[in-house]
N, C-alpha and C positions, 0 to 999 in steps of 0.2 A: 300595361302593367302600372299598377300606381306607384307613388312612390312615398313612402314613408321609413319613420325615421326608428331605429333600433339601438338596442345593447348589444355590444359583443365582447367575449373575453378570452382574451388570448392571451398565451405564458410560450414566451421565450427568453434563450440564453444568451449574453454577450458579457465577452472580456473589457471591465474598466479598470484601467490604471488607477488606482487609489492614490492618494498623497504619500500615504506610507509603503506601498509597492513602487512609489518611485523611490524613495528614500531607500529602501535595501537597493532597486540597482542602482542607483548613485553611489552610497558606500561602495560596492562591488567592486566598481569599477576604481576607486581612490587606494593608490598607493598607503604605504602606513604611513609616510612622513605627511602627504595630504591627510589625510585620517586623521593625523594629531591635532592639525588645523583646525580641521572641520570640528573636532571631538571641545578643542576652546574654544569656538564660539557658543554651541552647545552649554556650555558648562557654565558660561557668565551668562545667556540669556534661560535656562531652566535651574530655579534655585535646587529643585530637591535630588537635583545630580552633584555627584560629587567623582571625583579621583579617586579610585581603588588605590589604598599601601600595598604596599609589599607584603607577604607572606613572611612571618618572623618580626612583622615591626608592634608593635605595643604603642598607637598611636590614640591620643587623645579620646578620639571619636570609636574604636575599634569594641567591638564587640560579638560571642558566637553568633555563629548558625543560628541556632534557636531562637537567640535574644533577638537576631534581625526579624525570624518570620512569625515570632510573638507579637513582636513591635508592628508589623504590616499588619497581618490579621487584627490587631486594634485599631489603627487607622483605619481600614478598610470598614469596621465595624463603625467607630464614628462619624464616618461619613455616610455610614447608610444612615446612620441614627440622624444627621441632619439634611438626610433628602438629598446626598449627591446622585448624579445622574449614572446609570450602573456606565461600564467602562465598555465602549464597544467601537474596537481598533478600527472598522473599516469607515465609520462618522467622523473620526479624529478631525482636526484640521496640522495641517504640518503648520511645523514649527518656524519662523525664521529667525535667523542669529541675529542679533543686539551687536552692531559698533560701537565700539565704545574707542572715545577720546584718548590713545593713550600717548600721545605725543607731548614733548617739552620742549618749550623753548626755554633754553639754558643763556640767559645773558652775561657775556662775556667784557662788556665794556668798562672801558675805567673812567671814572665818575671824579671828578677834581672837588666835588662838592662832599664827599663822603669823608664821615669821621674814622679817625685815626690816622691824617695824613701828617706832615711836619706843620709843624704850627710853631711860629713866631713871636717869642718870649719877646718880653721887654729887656732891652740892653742888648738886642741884634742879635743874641744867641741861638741856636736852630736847636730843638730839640723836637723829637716824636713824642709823642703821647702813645700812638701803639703803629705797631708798623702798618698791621690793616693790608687786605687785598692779598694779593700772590706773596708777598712779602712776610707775612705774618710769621711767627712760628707755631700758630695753629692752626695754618692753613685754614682758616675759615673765610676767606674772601670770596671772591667770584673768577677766579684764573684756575685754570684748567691746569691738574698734579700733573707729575713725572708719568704716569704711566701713559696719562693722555697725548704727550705733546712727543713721545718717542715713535708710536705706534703710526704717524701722519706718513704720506706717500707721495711723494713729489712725481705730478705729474708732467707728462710732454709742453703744457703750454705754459708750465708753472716755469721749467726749467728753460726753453728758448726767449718767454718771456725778463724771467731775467738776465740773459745775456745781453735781450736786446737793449734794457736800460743801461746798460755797461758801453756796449759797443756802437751805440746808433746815437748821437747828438742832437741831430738835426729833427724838430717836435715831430717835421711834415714827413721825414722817415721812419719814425718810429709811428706816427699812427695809419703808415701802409705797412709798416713792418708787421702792428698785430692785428690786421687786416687779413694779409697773408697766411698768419698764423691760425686763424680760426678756418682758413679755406683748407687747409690740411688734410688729406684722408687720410684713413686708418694706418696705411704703413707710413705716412710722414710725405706724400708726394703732393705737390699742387697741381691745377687742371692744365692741361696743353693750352688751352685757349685764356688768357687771362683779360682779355678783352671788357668781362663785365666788372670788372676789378677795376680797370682803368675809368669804365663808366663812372661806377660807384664814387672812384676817390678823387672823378675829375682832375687827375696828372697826366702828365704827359708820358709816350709808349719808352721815350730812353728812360725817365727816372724811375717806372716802373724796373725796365727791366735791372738799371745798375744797382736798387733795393733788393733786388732778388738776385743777385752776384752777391753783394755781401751777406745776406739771409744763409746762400752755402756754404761759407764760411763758419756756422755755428755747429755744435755739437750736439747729436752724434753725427757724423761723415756722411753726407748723400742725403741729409735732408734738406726740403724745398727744392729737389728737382721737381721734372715733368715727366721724366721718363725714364726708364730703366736702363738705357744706356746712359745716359746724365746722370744718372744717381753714383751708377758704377767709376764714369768718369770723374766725379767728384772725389771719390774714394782714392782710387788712384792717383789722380791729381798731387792729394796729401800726404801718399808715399813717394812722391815724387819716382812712376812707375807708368806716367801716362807719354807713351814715346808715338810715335804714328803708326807703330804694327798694332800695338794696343789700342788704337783708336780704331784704327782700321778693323779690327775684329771687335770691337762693342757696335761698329755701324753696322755691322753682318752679324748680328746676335741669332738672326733666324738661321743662317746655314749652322751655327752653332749647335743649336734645337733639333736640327735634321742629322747632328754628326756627321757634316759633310766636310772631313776634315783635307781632302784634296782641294777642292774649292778655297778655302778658310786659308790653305800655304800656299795656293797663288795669290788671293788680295793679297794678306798680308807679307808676300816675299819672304818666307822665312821657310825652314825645313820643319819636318812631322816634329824632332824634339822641341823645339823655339815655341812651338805651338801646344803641345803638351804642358811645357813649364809654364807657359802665359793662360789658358784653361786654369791650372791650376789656382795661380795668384785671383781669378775670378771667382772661384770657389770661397777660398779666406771671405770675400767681400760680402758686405750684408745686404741684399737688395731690397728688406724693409726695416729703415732704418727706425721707424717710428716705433717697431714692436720693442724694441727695448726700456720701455717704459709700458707694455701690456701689462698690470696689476690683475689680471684676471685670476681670480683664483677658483682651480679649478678643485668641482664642488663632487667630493665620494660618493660614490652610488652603496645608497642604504639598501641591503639585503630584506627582503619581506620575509623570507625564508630562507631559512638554514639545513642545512643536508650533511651529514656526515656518517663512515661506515660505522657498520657493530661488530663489536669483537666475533660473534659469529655468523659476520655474513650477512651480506642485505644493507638496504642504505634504512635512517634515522629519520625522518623528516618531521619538521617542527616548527611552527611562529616564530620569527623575532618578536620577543618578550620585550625588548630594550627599549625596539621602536612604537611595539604596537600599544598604543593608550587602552586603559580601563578604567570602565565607569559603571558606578550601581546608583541606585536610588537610597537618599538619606530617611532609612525609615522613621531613628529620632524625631529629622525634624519635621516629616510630615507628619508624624502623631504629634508635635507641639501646634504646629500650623494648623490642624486641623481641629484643635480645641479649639483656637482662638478667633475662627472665621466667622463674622456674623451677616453680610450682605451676601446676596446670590451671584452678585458678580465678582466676591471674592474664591466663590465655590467652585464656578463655573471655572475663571482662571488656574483653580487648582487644580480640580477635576482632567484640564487640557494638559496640564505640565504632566500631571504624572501615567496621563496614556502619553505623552512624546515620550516620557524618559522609557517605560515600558519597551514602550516600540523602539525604540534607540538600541537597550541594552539587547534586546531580543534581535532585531537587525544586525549587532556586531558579532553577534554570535554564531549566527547561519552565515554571516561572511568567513569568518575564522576556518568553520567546517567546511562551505564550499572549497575556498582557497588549498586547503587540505588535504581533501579529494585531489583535485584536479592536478594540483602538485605530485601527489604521490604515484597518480597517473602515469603522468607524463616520467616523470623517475623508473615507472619500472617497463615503459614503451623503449626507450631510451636506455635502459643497463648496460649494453653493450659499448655504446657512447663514453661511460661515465669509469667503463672497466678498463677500456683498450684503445679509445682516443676519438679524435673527427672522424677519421676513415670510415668508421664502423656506426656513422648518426644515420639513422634509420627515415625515410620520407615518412611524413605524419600529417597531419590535417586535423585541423577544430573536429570536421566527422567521428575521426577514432575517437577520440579524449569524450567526445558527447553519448556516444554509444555505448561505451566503455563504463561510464557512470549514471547512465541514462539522464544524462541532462539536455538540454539545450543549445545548438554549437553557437547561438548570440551572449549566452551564459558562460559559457568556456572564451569565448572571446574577451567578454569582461573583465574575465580572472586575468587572462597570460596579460592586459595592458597596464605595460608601466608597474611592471612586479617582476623581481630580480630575487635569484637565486643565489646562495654561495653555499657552489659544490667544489669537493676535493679539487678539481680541474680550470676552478677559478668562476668569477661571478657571470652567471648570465642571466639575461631577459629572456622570460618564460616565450615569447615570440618565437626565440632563435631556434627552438627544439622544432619548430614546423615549419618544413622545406618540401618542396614539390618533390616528385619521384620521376625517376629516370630509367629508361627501360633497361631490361638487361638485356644483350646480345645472345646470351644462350634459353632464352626464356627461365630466365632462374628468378632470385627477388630481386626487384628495383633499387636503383642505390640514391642516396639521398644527394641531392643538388648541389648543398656542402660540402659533402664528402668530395663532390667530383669536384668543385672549385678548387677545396684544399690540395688533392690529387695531381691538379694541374699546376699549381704554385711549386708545388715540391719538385713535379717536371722539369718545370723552369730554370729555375734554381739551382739544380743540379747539373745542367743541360753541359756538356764541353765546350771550349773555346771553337774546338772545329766542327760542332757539329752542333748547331742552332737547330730546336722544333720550328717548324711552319706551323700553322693551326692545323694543317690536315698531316702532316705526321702526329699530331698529337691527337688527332680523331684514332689514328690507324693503330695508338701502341692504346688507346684507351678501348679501343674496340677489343682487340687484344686480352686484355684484361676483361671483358667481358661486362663492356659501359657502351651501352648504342645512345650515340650521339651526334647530332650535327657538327658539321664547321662551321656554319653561324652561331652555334650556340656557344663551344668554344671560343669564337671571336668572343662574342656578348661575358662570356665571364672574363675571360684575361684584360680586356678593357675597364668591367668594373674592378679589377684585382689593382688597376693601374700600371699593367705589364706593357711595355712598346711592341711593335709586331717584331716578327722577326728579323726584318732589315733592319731596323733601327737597332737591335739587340746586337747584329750581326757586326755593325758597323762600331756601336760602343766596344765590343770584346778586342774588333782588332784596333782602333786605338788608345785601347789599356785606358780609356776613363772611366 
């Protein structure tokens, strides 16, 4: 057979991610507080995007319906009339956001060289010229106002640091003092091992360690220990309440942990009350002395969506408007821009801005409606839940919600992450509504995994002093009720519930801790 050489022409199909099908699922998946992010960079790197007002406002730039899609169809006309290239979304190229510089360095220093300071008349007399700087009464210097200088947050090393200029003389203690200070962990404790501290500062192991004797002397109580009965003895120490029973039970801090309170009143020689009262006084105590200066402030979960009933029944659902940004394209000014464009690579760049803003506005839009969907969804899988409490949360799965709307369950995925609800029954992550199922024991419907968690909390909880669940009584009353369950599975929640087994439970009830 010989061999020579041919045309052939074949047509097939394959799926490519565009640049802009990545861009709607990327939006997708962005909470609305990310969304606003994303939505300002967007807005300073595409000029002919702007910020939607508010409905009701009469602002500058505000103009109809009509006036907007008069104004388009004439740009769109003058662009053709100079040769732009027609608009076809799937050639686009994505956009990326423009950084921009917006950081200051605000100089704070005081400058002896600067005018309006005292100045030195002839005849020794001192007079100002202007007060100048913080001083002024027109505060126009360089010192930071009243509101600036209240609002500051004295930190942990801000606050041991200046004790230690007070309390510590000696240079070579003070600079192992803030040595030590920076080894600190989070709850205020130093390492057991301080060995490479001593490398580091080249001292000797006694001055290290009499440095660190008086270090727990500063405040708050029990910081610069190494350990958690150290920290506690420190405490006590300074209620002068550290006697040898009380030592004697911070060195058995484990039989403590086990509520092995027989054990705990032979070391320590004393009866069950001596040791109840002393439990106690351990309670009062802080075992992380350092969190008293935690400034973390904890940050509100912003609802993407809002839920609430109607006067006739049925739940409301609907965007946060507050959080979720909007943006249109400035037809103004691209009908001015587009008079004035004479180069092709001014066209070209115009031509690219206003398929992104296109695609942008068109993208936030099919998110808003997915979100909407899937939300509404889940709200009416869920009614029961939302009517008559946890008990009644139904097992669900990305599946139902996919089928249910005919989408996608990597698309339903998108939507529930990092997207919060507030319903009558308080804010939740669209996650929480999808729980694995649990068989029924009568073959009836499956109960939801939460439910059973919640189920077995309320168990607990209620349980009598004489009459502690095991995990398998709590199989037997849950079977009962008609929940088929394991007792490892049981285990496996009351563990992550953070419940102790039932010995441990048995043993705190009988003594009353």
């Amino acid at each position: 057979m010989a061999l020579t050489s041919r045309l052939e022409l074949r047509q097939s199909q394959s799926l490519v991610m565009t640049p802009q099908l990545q861009q709607a699922i990327k939006l997708l998946q962005l909470s609305n507080v990310e969304l606003s992010a994303y939505i300002e960079e967007e807005l300073q790197h595409n000029p002919l995007l702007e910020r939607a007002e508010n409905d009701g406002e009469d602002g500058g730039g505000a103009e109809t319906a009509e006036e907007s899609r008069d104004r388009a169809d004439e740009a769109v006309a003058i662009a053709d009339a100079d040769g732009f290239h027609s608009m076809d979304f799937s050639d686009a190229a994505p956009t990326a956001p423009a950084e921009g510089a917006l950081d200051v360095d605000y100089d704070n220093l005081w400058n002896n060289d600067a005018p309006g300071e005292a100045a030195i008349h002839e005849g020794g007399d001192q007079a100002f010229a202007d007060w100048g700087h913080g001083g002024n009464g027109r505060f126009e210097g360089q010192a930071p106002n009243l509101e600036q200088t209240v609002s500051g947050v004295e930190t942990l090393r801000d606050h041991l640091t200046g004790q230690l200029n007070v309390e510590l003389s000696d240079p070579a203690e003070r600079v192992i003092g803030l040595y030590l200070i920076d080894m600190l962990d989070d709850a205020g404790y130093l390492p057991a091992d301080l060995t490479p501290a001593m490398e580091a500062l080249q001292c000797s192991e006694a001055r290290l360690e009499a440095t660190v004797k008086r270090l727990q002397q500063f405040d708050p109580a029990g910081i610069f220990a190494r350990s958690l009965s150290e920290c506690l003895a420190i405490q006590l120490r300074e209620r002068n309440r550290l006697d040898p029973a009380m030592q004697a039970l911070l060195n058995h801090l484990d039989l403590l942990a086990k509520r092995d309170i027989a054990a705990l009143q032979k070391i320590c020689g004393v009866d069950a009350e001596d040791i109840t009262d002393m439990v106690g006084e351990i309670r009062q105590l802080n075992p992380k002395p350092a969190h008293e200066f935690d400034h973390d402030v904890a940050q509100p979960v912003t609802p993407d969506i809002l839920m609430r009933s109607q006067p006739g029944g049925g739940w409301l659902i609907e965007l946060n408007t507050e959080s979720l940004p909007r943006v249109l394209i400035n037809n103004r000014y691209l009908t001015t821009v587009v008079r004035a464009t004479r180069t092709r690579e001014e066209k070209v760049y115009l031509n690219d801005c206003l398929q992104s803003a296109n695609w942008l506005v068109k993208s936030l839009h099919q998110r808003a409606t997915t979100i909407l969907r899937v939300a509404s969804e889940i709200v009416a899988q869920q009614d029961d839940f939302f009517a008559r409490g946890v008990e009644h949360l139904r097992p669900l799965v990305l599946r139902d919600i996919a089928q249910a709307i005919e989408m996608h369950e990597s698309t339903v995925s998108r939507v529930t992450s990092n997207k919060f609800i507030a319903t009558p029954r308080g804010i939740y992550e669209l996650k929480y509504f999808f729980t694995t199922a649990i068989a029924s024991a009568s073959g009836g419907e499956a109960h939801s995994a939460e439910s059973v968690r919640h189920r077995i909390k309320t168990m607990i909880d209620s349980e009598p002093t004489n009459k502690v669940y095991s995990d398998d009584g709590i199989v037997e009353v849950l079977r009962a009720e008609g929940v088929e369950i394991a007792r490892r599975t049981v285990a496996k929640y009351r563990e992550a519930l953070g419940i102790p087994s039932s010995v441990q439970r048995r043993r705190l009830k009988a003594s009353g801790f």
